[in-house]
Structure formats: C-alpha cells, structure tokens
C-alpha positions in Angstrom: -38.7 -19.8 94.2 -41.8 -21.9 93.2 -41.5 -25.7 94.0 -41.4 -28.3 90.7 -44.9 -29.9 90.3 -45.4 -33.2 91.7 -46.6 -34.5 88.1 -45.4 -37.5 86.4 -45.7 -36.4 82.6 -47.8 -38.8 80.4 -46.0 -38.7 77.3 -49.1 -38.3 74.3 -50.8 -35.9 76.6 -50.3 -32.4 76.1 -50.3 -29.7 79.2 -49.4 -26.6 80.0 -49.0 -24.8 83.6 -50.2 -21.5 84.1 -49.6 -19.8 87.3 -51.3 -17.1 89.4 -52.2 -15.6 92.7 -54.9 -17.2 95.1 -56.1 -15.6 98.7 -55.8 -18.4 101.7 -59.2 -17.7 103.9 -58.0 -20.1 107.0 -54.1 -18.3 106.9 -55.4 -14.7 106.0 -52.9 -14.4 103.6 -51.8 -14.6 99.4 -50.4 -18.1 98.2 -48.9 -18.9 94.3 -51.2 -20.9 92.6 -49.8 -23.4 89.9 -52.8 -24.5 87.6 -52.1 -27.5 85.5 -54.1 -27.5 82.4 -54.5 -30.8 80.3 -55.8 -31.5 76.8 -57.5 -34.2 77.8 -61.7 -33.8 79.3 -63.1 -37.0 80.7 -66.5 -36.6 81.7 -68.9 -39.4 83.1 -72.7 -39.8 83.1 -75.5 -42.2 83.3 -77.4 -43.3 80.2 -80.6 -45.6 80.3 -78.9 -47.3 83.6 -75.5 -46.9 82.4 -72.1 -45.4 82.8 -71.0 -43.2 80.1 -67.6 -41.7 79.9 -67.1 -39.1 77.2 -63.2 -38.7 76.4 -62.1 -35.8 74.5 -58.7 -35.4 73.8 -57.8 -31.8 72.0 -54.3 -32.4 71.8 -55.1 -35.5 69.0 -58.3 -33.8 68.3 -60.4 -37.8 69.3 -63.3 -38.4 70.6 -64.9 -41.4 72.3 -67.6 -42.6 74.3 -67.3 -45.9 76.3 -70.2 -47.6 78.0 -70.5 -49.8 81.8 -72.5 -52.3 80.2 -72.3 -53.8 83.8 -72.5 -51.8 86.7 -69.2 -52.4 89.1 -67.8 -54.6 86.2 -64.8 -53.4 84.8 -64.4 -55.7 82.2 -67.7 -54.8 81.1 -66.5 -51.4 79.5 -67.3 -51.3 75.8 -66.2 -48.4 73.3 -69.0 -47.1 71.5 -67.5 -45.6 68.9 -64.1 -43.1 68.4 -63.6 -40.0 66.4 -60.2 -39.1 65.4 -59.0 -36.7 62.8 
C-alpha cells in the first residue's frame, strides 16, 4: 500500500496526484513515485534591478505580477497589476 501524502490541502487551490514508477540509482532498484500537480505556477525574475514574481493560477484562471520595489524588504512588495476572468 502507498503511504497518504504528507500535504496539508490549501482549500482554493486545486491539485491532483498522479502516480508512477521511478528507478533509485544509489538502491539499484524501482520506487512508486507520487507526483503532486498544482494549478498554481509561481515564477520569479529580475527586472531593471528588481524581483518579479509572476503568479498564475489555472484553477481561477488569474494572473499577476508583483514587484520587490526593495531588495530584502518584504513590505516593499507591490502588485502590478491582476488578471482574473
């Protein structure tokens, strides 16, 4: 039998699990691989010496891009703008 996931369930995020077969170099043998796939894509970058996070959300089918005006500064995060259908 294949262990529960150790996942605390957000609830306006959609998932799903999907699970498969994976080969273990270091044990020379198969394991059961449980892939947890998310419908939210969070992806940072740097723009014109700033963080950028880009949040896409399929589930809700939003958008939005938030800004670092201040490096290291949390409280400095700004939303750009936000797409949502």
């Amino acid at each position: 039998m294949i262990p529960k996931p150790i996942i605390t369930p957000v609830s306006d995020v959609d998932f799903s699990c999907v699970i498969g077969f994976g080969f273990d170099n270091r044990a020379n043998d198969y394991k059961v691989l449980r892939l947890v796939i998310s419908s939210v894509e969070l992806r940072i970058d740097e723009h014109e010496e700033s963080l950028v996070l880009y949040h896409y959300d399929s589930y809700h089918f939003s958008f939005e891009v938030w800004v670092m005006k201040e490096y290291g500064v949390v409280e400095s995060w700004v939303k750009q703008f936000s797409i949502a259908e």
